[in-house]
C-alpha positions in Angstrom: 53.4 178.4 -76.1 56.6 176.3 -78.0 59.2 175.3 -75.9 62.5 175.2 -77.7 64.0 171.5 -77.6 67.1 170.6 -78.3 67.6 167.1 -79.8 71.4 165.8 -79.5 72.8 162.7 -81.5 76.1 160.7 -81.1 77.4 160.8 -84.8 80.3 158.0 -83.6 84.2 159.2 -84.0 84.1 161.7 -81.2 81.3 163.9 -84.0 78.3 165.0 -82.0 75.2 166.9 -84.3 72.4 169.0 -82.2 69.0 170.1 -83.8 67.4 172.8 -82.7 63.2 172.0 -82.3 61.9 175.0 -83.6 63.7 176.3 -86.2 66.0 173.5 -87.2 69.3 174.4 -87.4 71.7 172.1 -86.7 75.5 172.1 -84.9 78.1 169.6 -85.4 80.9 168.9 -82.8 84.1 167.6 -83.0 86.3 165.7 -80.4 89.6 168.4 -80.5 93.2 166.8 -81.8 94.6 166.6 -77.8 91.4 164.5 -77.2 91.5 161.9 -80.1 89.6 163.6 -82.3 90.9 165.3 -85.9 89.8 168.9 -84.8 87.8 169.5 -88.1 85.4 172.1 -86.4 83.6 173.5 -83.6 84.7 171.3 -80.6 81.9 171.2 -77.1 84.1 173.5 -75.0 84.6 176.1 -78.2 80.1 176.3 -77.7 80.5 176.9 -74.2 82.7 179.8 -74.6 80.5 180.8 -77.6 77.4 180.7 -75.2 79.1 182.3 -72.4 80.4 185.2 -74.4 76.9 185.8 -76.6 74.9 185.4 -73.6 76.8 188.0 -72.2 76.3 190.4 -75.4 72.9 189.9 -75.8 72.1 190.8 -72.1 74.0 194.1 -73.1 72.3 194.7 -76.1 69.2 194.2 -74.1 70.0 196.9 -71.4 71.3 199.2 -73.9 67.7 199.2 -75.8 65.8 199.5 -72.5 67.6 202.3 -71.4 67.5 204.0 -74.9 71.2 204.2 -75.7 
């Protein structure tokens, strides 16, 4: 069995990159402009909506097959 790991990395300047074990796709994060950082992408917070909401969709999606809708 293959565990997913997930390897995060400090890139300095508030920039944060996490690799993804198995497949290896990679996410960058950026500190947002009302924390010190220049707001150039995805900031940590904007994931954890991200996961939140998808998590939450996918569950759906799930039930929806199961039940043959």
């Amino acid at each position: 069995m293959n565990f997913t790991k997930i390897s995060c990395k400090y890139l300095g300047d508030f920039d944060a990159e996490a690799k993804h074990s198995l497949w290896g796709s990679v996410i960058y994060t950026y500190a947002p402009k009302n924390q010190d950082g220049d707001g150039k992408g995805f900031t940590p917070t904007d994931l954890l909506a991200f996961a939140l909401c998808t998590w939450v969709i996918t569950i759906m999606g799930i039930e929806v097959k199961r039940r043959g809708c």
